[in-house]
Each structure stands twice: as C-alpha cells, then as structure tokens.
N, C-alpha and C positions, 0 to 999 in steps of 0.2 A: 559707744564704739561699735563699729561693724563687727558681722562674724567673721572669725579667722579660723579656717580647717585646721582640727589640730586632732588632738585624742578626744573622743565625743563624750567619754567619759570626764574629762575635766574640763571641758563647758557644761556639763550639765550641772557639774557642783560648782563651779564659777558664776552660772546662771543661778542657781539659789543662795549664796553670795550677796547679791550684785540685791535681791530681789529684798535678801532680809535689811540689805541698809536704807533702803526709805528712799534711796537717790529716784528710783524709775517706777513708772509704769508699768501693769503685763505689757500693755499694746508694745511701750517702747523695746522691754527688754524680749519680747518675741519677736521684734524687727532687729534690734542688733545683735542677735545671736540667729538668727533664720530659719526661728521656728512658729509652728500656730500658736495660739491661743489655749487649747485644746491640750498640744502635748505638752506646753507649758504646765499647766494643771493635772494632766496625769504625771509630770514627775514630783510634781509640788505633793499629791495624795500617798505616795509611795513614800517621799521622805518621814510626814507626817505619820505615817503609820508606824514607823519605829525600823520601818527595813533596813538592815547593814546595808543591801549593795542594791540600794535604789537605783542607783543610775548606770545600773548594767543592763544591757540590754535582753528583753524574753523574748522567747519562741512563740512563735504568732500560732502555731499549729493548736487544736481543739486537744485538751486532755482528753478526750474521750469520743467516740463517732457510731453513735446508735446506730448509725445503718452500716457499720462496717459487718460482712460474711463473718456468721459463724468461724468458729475455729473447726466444729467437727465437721459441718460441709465442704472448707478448706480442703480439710483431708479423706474427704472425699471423692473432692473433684480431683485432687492429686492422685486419690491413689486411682481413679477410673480410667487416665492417663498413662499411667506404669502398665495398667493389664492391657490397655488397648494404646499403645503409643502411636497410630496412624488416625486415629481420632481427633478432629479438632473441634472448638469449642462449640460450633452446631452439634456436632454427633453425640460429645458427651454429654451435652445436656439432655437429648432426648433419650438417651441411655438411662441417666441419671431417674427422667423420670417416667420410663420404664419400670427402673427398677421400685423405684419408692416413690408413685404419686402425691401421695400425701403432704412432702416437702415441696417447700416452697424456694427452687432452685433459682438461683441467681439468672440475671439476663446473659447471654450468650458474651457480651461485653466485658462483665464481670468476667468471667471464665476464664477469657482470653488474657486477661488480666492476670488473673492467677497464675494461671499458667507458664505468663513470662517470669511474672516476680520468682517462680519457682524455678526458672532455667529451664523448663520443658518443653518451650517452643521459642522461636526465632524469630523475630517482625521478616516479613515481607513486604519490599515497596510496592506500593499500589500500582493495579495495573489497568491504565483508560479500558471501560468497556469496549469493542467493537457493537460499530452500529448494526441494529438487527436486522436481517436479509431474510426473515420468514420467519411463520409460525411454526415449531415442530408439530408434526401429527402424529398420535399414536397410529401404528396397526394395527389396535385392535385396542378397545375399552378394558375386553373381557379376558380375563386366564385363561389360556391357551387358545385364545383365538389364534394367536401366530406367537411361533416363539423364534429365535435368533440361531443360528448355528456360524459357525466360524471355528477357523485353528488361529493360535494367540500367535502363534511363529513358533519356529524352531529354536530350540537352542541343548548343549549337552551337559548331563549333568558331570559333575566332576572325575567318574572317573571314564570320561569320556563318550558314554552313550548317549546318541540322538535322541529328542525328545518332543513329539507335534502333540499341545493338547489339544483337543479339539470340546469345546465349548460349548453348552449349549443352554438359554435362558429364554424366560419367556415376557415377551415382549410389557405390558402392562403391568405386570407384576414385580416385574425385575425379579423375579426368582430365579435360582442359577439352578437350572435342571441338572445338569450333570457338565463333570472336569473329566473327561477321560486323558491317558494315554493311547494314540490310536497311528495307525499306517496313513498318512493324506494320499486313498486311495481309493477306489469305490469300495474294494473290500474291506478294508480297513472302517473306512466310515460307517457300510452297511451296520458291520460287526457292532460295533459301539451305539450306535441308533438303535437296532434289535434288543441290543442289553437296556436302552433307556426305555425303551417304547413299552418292554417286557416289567419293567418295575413301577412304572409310571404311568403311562397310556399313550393317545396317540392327541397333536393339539390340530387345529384347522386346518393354520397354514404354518411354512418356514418358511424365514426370508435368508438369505444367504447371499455371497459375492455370486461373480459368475466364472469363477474359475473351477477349476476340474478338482474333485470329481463332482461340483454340486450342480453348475452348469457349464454350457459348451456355446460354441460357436455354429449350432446347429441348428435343424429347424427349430423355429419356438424356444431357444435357448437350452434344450432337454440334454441332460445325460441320462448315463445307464441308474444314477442315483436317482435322478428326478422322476424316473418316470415312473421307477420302484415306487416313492413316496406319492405319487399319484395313483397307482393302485389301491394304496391302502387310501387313498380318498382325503389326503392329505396335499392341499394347492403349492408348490413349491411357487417362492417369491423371491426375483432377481434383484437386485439393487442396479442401477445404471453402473458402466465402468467408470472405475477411478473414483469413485462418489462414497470411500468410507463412509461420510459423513451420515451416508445414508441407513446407516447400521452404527449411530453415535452411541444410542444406549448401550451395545453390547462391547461398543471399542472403547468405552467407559470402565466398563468393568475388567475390560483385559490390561488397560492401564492399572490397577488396583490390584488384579493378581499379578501381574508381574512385580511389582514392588513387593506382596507379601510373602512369597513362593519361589523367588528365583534369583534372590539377590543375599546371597550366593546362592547357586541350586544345590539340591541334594546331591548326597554320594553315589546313591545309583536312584535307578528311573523306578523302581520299587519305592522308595522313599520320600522321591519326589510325589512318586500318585498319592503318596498318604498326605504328603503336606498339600495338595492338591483337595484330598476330602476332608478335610481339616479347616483350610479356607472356604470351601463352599457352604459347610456348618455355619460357622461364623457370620459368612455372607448373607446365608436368607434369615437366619434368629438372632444374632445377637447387633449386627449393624445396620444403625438407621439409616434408611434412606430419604432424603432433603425431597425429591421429588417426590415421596410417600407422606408427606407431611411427618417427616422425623419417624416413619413407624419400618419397621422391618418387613421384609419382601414376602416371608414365612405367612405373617396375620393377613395378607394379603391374596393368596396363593392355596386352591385346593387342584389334587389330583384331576388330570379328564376323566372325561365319562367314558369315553371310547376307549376300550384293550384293543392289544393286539392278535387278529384274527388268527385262528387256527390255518386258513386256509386264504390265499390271496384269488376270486374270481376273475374271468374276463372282464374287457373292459365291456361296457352293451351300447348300442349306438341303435336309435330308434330307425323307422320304416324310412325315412328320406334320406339315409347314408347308405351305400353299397360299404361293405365290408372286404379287406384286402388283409392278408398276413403279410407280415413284412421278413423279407428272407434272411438268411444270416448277414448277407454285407448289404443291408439296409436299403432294399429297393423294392419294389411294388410290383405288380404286372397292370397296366391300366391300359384298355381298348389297346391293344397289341404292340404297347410299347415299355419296354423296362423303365420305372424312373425310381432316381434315389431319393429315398425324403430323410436318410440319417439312421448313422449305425447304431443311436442309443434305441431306438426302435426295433432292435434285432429280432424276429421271431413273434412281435407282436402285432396287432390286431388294431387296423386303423378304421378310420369311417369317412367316406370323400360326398359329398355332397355337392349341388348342384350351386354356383353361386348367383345372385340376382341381376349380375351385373354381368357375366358372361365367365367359363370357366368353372372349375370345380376347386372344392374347398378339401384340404385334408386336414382330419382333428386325429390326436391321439386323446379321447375323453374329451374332459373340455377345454383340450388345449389346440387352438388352429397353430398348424406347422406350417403355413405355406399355402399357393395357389397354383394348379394344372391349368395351362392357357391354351388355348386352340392349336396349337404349336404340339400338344403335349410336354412343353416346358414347364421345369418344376421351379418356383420363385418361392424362395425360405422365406419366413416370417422372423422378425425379431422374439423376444420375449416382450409381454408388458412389462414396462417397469415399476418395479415397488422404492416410492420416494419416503419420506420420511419430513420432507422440509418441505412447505409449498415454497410455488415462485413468489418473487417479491411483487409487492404493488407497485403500480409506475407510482411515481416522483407528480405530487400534484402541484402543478401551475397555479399564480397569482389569476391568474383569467378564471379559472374555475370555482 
C-alpha cells in the first residue's frame, strides 16, 4: 500500500511491522512508505540495538565542534567590546592582538559573530560600494610632512556655553596632534597653534579649508594666520572650495570625536576639554587604525625636529627682487603708483620681480600673490590647490 502522511512515528513502527511479516521486500516496503533504502536500515539498526524510542526523531547537530572559540577568548572578545563599545570587529581584533600576540585570535567573521550572539552589535544592510572616482594621495608619506587643521563645528555644552574645537592631526600618521578649545579667530587659532608648536614642534606644511581665519579671498589665498605660519617656514596648504573631501582623513576623524565627546556634551566647556584629552589618548595608543594596517597612529608617529623659534626673522628675497614694505592697509608704493596686494600682508616685506613674459611678479616668500602689468595693475593670484584625490581616468573605449 502507498504511503499515507500521518504521525511519522507510527509509520515507522508500522514499517518494521510490515518488514517482520515476511509479506515485502526492503525495495517494496521503502517504496510504499516513501522512504530510501538507507533510512530504512538506519531505523531497522536503532530497533535492533534495544533503543526504547527508536523511532523518534535526533538532532542532526555534532555533539561536539573542535573548531568552536574558546570559552576564555569568548570573553575576551566580549569583554574588549564593554571597554571599547565603538569598536567593531576589525578594531577588536587588532586590539586583541596588540594586546596578546601570542593568541591565536579568531577571524574578524568570528567576531562579528560573537558579537551579535552576544546582543552587542546590530546587523547592518549592506550597502553597494560607490564606484571609485580616484586614487586617494597622501600629502605627505612622512610624519609631519603636513598635518591637517580644522574646527569640527560648533556646538554648546549643556549649560549653555559655546564650544569651537579646533583640531589638529598629522596627515600620514593620523596622529591627533592636539583637540583644543579655541576662539575661530586669528587670535584664537594663533593662541592654540603657539600652545601646540611649543609642546610639540613645528611640521612642513598645513593643509586647511580656505576660510577665515586660515585662508582669504586675497592674494595667493593668504591671511594674517597664513602668512604668520609661513614665517615660521611652515607652507600653508588650501584645499579647493567646497571640496571637504579634500581634507577626508581629518573629516574622518571629526566624525569619530563627535560621536565619542559630544553626544551628550559636557556640563561646562572645562569638562568637555577633558573629554576632549581623554579621546585624543585613546585616539593615537589604544585605537587601531584599518589604514595603518590595524596598528595605532602613536607606533607610527614621532615629535618634528623643528621647535618653535625664539625669534621670527624677515622674510629674504635674493638679488633679482626689489623689496617693498607693505603699509598698514596693504598697499605697496611701485614706480609712483599706490597698489593694493592684501591686508593680510600688513607691515610686511615683499619681493616683486621682473616676469619673462612682461610685467612684474609679487612673492611674499615663496608664495606669488599676483602680477603688476604695464597698466600698473595689480591681478591677484589664486592659491595652489592642495588635492587629496586625483582626477579620474577617462572611460576607455572598445577601439583602444
């Protein structure tokens, strides 16, 4: 007779039944019940063996699983999570084996694994790459060839006071040179830069937006801050406008502190600056960075060589520049005519040279501000721009 779906438990003792009366075949009676060959005889060896409840069904799962994690790594990786809850399963593990090379730490997969089994993290839907528009370029290979400056924004702490940090790290190393509290003002910034440059040193170059007070709308992009930082022989570097992107490593990391530092902010801006030196700790020694190959920004990162001078000199401009002081409201006197080249230049000391093509060149150092034309008109210079991404390649054709 065919098989009839019923309770699977009383086919299967109806099948050994059926099997002890001599009436069938396996073949037939594994066809009219609709099972193999195979399961027929593993239940046939189960009865055999004396089992009360042969024909219940077992759990297919491995009593045991040699490559299952440790129990004490488990809680390990748990507990490296609790101390550092913004940690995901890249960062802990290269924590992990910071901490204790010796072990042999689960795949990043594992981890992530753990991690949910344990409620400690969330799945995220995956999200399609964007296709890639260029290779990022470092500014620099080397520590403190250029470091980054920026304020992360505003915002106040809870009992109401205003709060600009202003930021500063160094490009290669991702090392977070300093989190101040500071005025977004030339005074303000100088103040704070002074305080870093005095504990630390001086690095090549800064790259920075171009708004006030780090650059202007003037010749050669210069403010009263820039041109100070070019004294001390330090090349200030504009990013183009609107071009965050161009400054991603540092707007990277302002992402990161505002999450660890300001949500909620401190009670007063005293409190905050400490949770502010608190995460910068953190930041360069105890968290890996994925673009340092899991190592921290710290092992990466030694002091410049350059201190901050006693004393800031003129700027010097060799035998083929005339030399001009530039007056209080930023203008020149050239062959008998007043011209403006820019008030961040107040009181300082330029150098105009002849140029090849007709006209004269005016440098502050080695920055050109501009061109004097036979007009005695003054034509501003942009700044160069400091990119961070190259352009994309064209799109190559089937023909090529």
């Amino acid at each position: 007779m065919p098989f009839r779906e019923s309770n699977p438990m009383e086919e299967r003792i109806a099948l050994m039944r059926a099997y002890e009366s001599g009436a069938f075949t396996v073949s037939e009676l594994a066809t009219n019940y609709g099972v193999s060959r195979e399961t027929f005889y593993v239940w046939k060896r189960r009865r055999e063996a004396g089992e009360d409840r042969w024909f219940e069904d077992r759990s297919c799962a491995p009593g045991s699983c040699p490559h299952a994690t440790p129990a004490d790594v488990v809680e390990r990786i748990v507990a490296m999570r609790r101390r550092f809850p913004r940690f995901g399963p890249k960062k802990i593990r290269a924590r992990l084996a910071l901490d204790a090379p010796a072990i042999a730490w689960p795949a990043v997969s594992t981890i992530g694994d753990i991690l949910k089994r344990e409620g400690l993290i969330e799945a995220k839907p995956r999200q399609r790459r964007p296709l890639d528009r260029g290779e990022i370029v470092a500014g620099s290979d080397a520590p403190n060839g250029e470091w980054a400056m920026d304020f992360k924004g505003w915002f106040r702490t809870r009992d109401g006071t205003r709060v600009d940090p202003l930021t500063v790290s160094d490009t290669a190393s991702r090392y977070l040179i300093g989190i101040r509290i500071a005025r977004p003002t030339h005074d303000g910034v100088k103040a704070a830069l002074e305080r870093v440059f005095s504990e630390v040193g001086l690095p090549d170059a800064i790259r920075s937006d171009n708004g006030s007070p780090f650059g202007s709308t003037g010749a050669g992009g210069l403010s009263r801050l820039s041109v100070w930082l070019m004294k001390l022989h330090i090349e200030p570097r504009f990013i183009p406008p609107a071009s965050p992107q161009d400054n991603g490593r540092h707007e990277r990391m302002h992402r990161t502190l505002k999450d660890e530092t300001t949500k909620p902010p401190a009670e007063t801006w005293e409190q905050q600056q400490v949770r502010f030196n608190l995460f910068r700790r953190a930041y360069n020694e105890q968290r890996p960075h994925e673009a340092l190959g899991q190592t921290t920004p710290a092992s990466h990162w030694s002091p410049p060589r350059r201190g901050l001078p006693s004393r800031i000199d003129e700027p010097w401009y060799d035998a083929d520049h005339e030399v001009r002081r530039v007056s209080a409201d930023g203008v020149i006197s050239w062959r008998g005519s007043n011209i403006h080249v820019g008030d961040a230049l107040a009181r300082e000391t330029v150098g105009i040279a002849e140029h090849e093509r007709g006209g004269h060149i005016v440098r502050f150092m080695a920055r050109d501000l501009g061109l004097i034309d036979a007009t005695r008109r003054f034509h501003r210079f942009a700044p160069p721009r400091a990119r961070l991404r190259k352009a994309p390649e064209p799109a190559r054709t089937d023909s090529e």
